[in-house]
VOPAVO-248582 format. One record per residue: x, y, z of N, C-alpha, C, O in turn; chain. Coordinates in Angstrom, 1 decimal, always signed. Layout:
residues N
X|Y|Z|X|Y|Z|X|Y|Z|X|Y|Z|A
...
end
This chain:
residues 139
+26.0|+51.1|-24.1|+25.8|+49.8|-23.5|+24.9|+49.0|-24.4|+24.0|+49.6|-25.0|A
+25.1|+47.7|-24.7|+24.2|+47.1|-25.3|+24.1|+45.5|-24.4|+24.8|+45.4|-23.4|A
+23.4|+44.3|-24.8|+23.3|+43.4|-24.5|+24.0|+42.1|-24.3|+23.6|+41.1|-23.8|A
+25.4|+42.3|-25.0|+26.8|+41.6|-25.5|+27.8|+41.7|-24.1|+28.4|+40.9|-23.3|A
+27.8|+43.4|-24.2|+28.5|+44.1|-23.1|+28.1|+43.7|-21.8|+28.9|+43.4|-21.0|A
+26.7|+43.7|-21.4|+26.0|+43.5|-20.1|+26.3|+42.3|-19.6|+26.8|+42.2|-18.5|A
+26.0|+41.1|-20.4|+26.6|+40.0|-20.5|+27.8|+39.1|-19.6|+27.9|+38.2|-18.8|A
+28.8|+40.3|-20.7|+30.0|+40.3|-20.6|+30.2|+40.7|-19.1|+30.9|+40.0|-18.3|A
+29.5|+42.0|-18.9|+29.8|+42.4|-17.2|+29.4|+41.1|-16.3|+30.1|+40.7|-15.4|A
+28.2|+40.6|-16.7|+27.6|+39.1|-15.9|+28.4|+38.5|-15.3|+28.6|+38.4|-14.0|A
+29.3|+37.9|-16.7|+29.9|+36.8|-16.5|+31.1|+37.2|-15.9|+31.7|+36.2|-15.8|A
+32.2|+38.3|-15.3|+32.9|+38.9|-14.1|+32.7|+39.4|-13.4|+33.6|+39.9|-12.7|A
+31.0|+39.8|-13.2|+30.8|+40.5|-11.6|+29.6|+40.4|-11.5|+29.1|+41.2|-10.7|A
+29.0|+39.5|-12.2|+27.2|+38.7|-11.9|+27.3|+37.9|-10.7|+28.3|+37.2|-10.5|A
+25.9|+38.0|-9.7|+26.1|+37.3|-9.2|+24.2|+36.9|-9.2|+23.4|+37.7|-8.9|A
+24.0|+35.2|-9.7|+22.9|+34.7|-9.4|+22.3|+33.9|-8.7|+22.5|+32.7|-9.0|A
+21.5|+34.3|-7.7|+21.0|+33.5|-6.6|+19.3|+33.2|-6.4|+18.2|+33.7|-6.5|A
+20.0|+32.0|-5.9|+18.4|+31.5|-5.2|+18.5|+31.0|-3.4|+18.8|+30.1|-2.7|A
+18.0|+32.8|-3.3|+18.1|+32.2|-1.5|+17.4|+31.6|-0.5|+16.5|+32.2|+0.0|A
+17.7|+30.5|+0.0|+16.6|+30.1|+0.8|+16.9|+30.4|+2.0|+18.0|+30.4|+2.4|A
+15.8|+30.8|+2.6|+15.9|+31.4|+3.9|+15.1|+30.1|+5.0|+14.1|+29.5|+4.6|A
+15.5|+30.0|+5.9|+14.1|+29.3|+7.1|+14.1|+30.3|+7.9|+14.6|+31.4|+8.1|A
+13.1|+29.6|+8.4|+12.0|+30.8|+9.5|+10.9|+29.9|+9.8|+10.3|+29.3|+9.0|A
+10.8|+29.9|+11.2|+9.4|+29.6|+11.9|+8.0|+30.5|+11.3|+6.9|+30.1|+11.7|A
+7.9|+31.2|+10.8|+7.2|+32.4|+10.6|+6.4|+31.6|+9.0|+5.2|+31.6|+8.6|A
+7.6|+31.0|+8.4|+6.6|+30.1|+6.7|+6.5|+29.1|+6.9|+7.2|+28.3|+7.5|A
+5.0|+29.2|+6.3|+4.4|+28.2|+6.6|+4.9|+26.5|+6.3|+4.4|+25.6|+7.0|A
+5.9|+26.3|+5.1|+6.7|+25.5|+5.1|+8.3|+25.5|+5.7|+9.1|+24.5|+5.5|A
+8.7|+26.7|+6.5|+9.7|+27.0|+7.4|+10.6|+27.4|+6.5|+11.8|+27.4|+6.7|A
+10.1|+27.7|+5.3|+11.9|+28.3|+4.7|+10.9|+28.9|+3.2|+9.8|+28.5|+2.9|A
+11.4|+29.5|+2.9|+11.3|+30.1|+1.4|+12.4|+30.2|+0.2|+13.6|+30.1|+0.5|A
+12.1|+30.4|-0.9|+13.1|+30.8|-1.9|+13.3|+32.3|-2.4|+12.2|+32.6|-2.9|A
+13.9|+33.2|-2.4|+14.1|+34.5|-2.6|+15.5|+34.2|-4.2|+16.5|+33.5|-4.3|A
+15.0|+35.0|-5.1|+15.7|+34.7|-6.0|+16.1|+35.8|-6.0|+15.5|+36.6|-5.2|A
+17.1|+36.3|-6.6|+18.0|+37.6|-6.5|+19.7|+37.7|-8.0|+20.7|+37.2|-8.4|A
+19.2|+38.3|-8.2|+20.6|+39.2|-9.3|+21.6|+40.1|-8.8|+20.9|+41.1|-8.8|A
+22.9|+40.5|-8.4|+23.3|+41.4|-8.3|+24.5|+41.3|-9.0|+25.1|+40.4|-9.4|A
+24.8|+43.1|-9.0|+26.4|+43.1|-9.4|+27.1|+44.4|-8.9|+26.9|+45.6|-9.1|A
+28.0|+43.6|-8.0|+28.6|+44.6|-7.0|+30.7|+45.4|-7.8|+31.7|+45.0|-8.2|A
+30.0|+46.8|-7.6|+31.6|+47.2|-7.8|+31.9|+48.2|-6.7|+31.3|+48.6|-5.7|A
+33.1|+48.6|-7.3|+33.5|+49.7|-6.4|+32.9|+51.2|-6.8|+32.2|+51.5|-7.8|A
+33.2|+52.0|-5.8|+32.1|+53.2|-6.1|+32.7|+54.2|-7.2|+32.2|+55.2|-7.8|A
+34.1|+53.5|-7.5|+34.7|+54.7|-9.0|+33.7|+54.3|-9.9|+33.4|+55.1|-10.7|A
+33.2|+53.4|-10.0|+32.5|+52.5|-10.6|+30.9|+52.4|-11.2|+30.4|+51.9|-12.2|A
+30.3|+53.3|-9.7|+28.8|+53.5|-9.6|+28.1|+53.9|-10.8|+26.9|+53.7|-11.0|A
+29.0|+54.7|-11.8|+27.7|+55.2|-12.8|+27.9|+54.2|-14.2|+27.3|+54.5|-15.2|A
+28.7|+52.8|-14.1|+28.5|+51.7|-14.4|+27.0|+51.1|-13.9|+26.1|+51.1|-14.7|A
+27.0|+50.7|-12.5|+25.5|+50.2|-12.1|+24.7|+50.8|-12.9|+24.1|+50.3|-13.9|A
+24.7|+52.4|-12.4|+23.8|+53.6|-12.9|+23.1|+53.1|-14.2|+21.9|+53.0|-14.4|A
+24.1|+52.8|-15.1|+23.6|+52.8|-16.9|+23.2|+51.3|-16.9|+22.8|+50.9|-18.0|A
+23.3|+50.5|-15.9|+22.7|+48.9|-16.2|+21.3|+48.9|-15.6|+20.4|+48.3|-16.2|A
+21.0|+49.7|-14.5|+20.2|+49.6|-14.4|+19.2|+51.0|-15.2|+18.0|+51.1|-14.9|A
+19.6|+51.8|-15.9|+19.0|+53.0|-16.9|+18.5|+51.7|-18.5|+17.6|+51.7|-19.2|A
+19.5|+50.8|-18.4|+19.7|+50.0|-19.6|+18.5|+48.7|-19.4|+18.1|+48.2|-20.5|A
+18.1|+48.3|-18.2|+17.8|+47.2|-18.0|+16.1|+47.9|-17.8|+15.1|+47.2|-17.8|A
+16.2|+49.4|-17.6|+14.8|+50.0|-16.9|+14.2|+49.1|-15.7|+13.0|+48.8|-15.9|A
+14.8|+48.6|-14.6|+14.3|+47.9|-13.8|+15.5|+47.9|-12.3|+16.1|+48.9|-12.2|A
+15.7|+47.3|-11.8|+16.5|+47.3|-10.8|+16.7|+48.7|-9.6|+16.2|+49.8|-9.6|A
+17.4|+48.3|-8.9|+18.1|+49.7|-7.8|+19.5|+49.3|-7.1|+19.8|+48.4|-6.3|A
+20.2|+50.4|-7.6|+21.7|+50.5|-7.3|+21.5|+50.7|-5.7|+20.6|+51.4|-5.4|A
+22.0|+50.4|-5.3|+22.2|+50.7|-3.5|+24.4|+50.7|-2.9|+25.3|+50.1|-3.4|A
+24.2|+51.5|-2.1|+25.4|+51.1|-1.3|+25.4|+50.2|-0.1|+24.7|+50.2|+0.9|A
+26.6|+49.1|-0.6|+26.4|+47.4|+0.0|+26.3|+47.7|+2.0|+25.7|+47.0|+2.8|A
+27.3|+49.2|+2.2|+27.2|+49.5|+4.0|+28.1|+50.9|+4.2|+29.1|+51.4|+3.7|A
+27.3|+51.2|+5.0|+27.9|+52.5|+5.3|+29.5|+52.2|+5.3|+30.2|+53.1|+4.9|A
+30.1|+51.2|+5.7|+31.5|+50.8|+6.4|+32.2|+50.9|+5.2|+33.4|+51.4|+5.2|A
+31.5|+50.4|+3.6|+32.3|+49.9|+2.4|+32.1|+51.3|+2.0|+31.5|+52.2|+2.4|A
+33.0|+50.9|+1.0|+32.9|+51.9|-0.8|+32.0|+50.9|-2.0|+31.8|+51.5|-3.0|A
+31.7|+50.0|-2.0|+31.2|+49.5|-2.5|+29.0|+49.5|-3.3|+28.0|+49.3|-2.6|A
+29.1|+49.6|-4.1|+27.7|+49.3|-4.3|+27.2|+48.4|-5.3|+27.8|+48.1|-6.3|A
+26.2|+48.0|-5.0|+25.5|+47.0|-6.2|+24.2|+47.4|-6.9|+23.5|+48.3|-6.4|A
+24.0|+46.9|-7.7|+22.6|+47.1|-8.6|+21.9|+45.5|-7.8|+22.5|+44.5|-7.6|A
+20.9|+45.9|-7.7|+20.1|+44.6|-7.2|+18.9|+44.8|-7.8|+18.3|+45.9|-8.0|A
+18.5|+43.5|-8.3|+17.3|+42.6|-9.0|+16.6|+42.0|-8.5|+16.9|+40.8|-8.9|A
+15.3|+42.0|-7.4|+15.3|+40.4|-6.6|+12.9|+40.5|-6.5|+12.1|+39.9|-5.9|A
+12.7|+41.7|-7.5|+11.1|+41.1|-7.8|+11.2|+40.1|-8.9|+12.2|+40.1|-9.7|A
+10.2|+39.1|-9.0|+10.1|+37.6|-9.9|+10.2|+38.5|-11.1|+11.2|+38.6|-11.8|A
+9.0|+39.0|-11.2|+8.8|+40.1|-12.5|+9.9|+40.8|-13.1|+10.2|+40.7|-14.3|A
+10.4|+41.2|-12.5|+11.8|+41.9|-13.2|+13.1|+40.9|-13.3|+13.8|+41.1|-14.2|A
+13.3|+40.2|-12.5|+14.0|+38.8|-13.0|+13.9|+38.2|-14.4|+14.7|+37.9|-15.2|A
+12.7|+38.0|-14.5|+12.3|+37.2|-15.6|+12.2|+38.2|-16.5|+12.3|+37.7|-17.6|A
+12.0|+39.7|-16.7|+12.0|+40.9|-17.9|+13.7|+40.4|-18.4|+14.0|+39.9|-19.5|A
+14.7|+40.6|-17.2|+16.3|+40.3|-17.3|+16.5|+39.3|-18.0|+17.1|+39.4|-19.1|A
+15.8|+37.7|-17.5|+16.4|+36.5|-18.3|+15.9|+36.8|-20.0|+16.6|+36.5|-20.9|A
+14.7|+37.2|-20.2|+14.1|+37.7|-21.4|+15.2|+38.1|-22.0|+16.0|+37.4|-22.6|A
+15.1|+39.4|-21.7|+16.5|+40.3|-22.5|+17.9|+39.4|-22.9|+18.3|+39.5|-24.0|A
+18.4|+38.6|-21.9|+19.6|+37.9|-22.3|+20.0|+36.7|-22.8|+21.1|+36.4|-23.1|A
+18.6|+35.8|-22.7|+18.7|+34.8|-23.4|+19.1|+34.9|-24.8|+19.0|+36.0|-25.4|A
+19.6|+33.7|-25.1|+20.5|+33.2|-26.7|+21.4|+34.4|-26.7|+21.4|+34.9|-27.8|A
+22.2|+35.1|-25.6|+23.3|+35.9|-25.1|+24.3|+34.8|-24.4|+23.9|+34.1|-23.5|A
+25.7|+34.8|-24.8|+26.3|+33.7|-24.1|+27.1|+34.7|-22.4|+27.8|+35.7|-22.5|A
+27.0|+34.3|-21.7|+27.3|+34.1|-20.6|+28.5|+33.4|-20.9|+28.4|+32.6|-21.8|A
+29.5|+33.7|-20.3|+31.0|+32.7|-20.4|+31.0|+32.1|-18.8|+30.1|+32.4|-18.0|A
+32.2|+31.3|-18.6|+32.7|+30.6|-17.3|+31.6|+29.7|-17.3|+30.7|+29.2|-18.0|A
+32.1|+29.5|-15.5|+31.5|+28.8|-14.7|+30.0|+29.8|-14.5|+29.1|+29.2|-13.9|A
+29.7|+31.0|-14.8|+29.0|+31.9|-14.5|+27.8|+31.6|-15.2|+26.8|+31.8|-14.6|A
+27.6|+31.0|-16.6|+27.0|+30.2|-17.9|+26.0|+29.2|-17.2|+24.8|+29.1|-17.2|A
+27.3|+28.3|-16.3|+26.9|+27.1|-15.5|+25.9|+28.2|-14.1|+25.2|+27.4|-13.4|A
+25.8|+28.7|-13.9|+25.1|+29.5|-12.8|+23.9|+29.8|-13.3|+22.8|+29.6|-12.7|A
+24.0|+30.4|-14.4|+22.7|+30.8|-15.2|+21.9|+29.9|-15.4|+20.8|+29.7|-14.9|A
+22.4|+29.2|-16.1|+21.7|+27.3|-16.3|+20.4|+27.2|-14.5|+19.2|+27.1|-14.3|A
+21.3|+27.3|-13.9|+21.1|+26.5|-12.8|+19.9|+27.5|-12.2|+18.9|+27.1|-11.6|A
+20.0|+28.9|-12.5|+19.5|+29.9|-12.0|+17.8|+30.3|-13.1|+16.8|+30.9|-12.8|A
+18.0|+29.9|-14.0|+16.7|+29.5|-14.7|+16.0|+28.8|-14.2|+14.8|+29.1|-14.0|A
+16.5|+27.2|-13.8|+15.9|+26.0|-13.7|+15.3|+26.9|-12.2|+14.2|+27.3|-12.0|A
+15.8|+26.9|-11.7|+15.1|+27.2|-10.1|+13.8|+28.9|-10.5|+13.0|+29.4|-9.7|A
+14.0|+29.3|-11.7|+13.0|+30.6|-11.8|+12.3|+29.7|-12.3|+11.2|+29.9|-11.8|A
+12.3|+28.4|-13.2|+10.8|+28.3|-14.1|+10.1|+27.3|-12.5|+8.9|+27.2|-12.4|A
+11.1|+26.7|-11.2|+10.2|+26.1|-10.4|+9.7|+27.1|-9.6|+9.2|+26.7|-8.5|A
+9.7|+28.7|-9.6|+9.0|+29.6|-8.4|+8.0|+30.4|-9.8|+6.8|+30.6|-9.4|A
+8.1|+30.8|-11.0|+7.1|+30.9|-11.5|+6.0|+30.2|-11.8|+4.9|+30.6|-12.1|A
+6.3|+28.7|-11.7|+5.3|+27.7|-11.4|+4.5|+27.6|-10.0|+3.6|+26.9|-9.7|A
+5.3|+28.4|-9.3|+4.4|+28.1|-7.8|+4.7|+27.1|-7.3|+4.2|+26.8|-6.2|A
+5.8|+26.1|-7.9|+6.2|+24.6|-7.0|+6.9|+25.3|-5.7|+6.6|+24.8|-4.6|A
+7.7|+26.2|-5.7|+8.1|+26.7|-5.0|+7.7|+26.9|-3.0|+8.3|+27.1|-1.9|A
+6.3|+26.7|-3.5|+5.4|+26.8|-2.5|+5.1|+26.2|-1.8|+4.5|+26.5|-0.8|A
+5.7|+24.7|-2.1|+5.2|+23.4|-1.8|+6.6|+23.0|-1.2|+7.7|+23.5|-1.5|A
+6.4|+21.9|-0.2|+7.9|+21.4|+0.4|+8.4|+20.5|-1.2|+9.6|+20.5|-1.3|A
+8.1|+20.3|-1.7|+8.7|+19.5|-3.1|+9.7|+20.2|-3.7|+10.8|+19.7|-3.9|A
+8.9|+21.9|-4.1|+9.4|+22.5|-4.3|+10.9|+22.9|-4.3|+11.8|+23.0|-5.1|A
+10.7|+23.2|-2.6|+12.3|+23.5|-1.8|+13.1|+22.9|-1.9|+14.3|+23.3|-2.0|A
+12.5|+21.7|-1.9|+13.7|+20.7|-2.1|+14.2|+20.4|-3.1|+14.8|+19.3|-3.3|A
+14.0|+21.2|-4.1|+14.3|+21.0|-5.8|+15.0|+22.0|-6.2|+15.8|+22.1|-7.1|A
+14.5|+23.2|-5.1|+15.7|+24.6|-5.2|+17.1|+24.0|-4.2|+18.3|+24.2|-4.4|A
+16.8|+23.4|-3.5|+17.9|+23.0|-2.5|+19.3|+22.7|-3.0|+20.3|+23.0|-2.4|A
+19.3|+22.1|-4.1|+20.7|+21.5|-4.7|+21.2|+22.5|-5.7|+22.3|+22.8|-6.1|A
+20.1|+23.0|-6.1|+20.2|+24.3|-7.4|+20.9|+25.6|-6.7|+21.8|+26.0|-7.3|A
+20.6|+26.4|-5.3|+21.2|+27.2|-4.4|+22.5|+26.6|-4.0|+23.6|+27.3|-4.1|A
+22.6|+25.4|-3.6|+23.5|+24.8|-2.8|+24.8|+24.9|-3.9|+25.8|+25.0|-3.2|A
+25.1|+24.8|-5.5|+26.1|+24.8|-6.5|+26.2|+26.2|-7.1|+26.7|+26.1|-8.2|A
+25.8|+27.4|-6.7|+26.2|+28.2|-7.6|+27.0|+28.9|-7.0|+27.2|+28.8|-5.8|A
+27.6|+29.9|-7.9|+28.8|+30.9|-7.6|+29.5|+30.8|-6.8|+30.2|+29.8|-7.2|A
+30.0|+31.2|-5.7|+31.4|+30.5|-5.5|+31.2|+29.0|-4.7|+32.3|+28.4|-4.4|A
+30.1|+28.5|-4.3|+29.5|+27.1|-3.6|+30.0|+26.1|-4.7|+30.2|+24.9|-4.3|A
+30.1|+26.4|-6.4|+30.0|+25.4|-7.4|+31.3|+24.9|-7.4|+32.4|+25.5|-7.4|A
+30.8|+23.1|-7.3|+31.9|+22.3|-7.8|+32.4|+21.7|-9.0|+33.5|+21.3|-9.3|A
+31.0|+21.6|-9.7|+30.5|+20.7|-10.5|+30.9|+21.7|-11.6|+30.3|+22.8|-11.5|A
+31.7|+21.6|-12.8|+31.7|+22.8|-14.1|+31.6|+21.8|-15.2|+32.3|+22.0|-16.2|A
+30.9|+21.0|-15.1|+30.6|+20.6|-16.3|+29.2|+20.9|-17.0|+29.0|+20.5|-18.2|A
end
């Protein structure tokens, strides 16, 4: 495996998110949860296995008892940002390229702590609202 290939897997079965959740419970009623994953089928699993052996960070899990399916998930800040490290000036192809874009811009506003702030939210708001299969915009 190297960094070309990983990539490569990204950009057909990456998926990058910034989740906002609400809840009565935060103090600004919603938060941002950033998250990476990449879901396959379980012929599949010691694919995850070596991304996340490759990446030294993450945890492969099964998506539900009901599926065959499992993903590698990514979703501490810390290890997010080890990942964008590693793959930056790496091209990402597709609309998936356009996701990553979008999926930095919302990491550099929660490593700044804007995130914390109603300003914040509302600056991840349109950045969540366009990615992966939500995006309309591919330019």
């Amino acid at each position: 495996m190297n960094i070309n290939w990983l990539c490569g897997f990204m950009s057909a079965d990456g998926h990058f998110g910034l989740n906002i959740r609400r809840h009565i419970k935060f103090i600004l009623g919603a938060n941002c949860e950033p998250i990476i994953t990449i879901s396959q089928d379980g012929v599949s699993l010691i694919t995850l296995e070596c991304i996340a052996t490759f990446l030294g960070v993450g945890k492969v899990i099964k998506d539900s008892p009901n599926r065959t399916t499992y993903a590698y998930y990514l979703t501490s800040v810390k290890n997010i940002n080890l990942f964008i490290r590693k793959i930056e000036g790496v091209d990402i192809l597709g609309a998936k390229a356009l996701d990553f874009v979008d999926f930095c811009k919302g990491m550099e506003i929660i490593n700044k702590k804007e995130h914390l702030t109603k300003e914040g939210i509302n600056e991840l708001k349109p950045l969540s609202s366009q990615m992966n299969a939500k995006r309309t915009n591919f330019e």
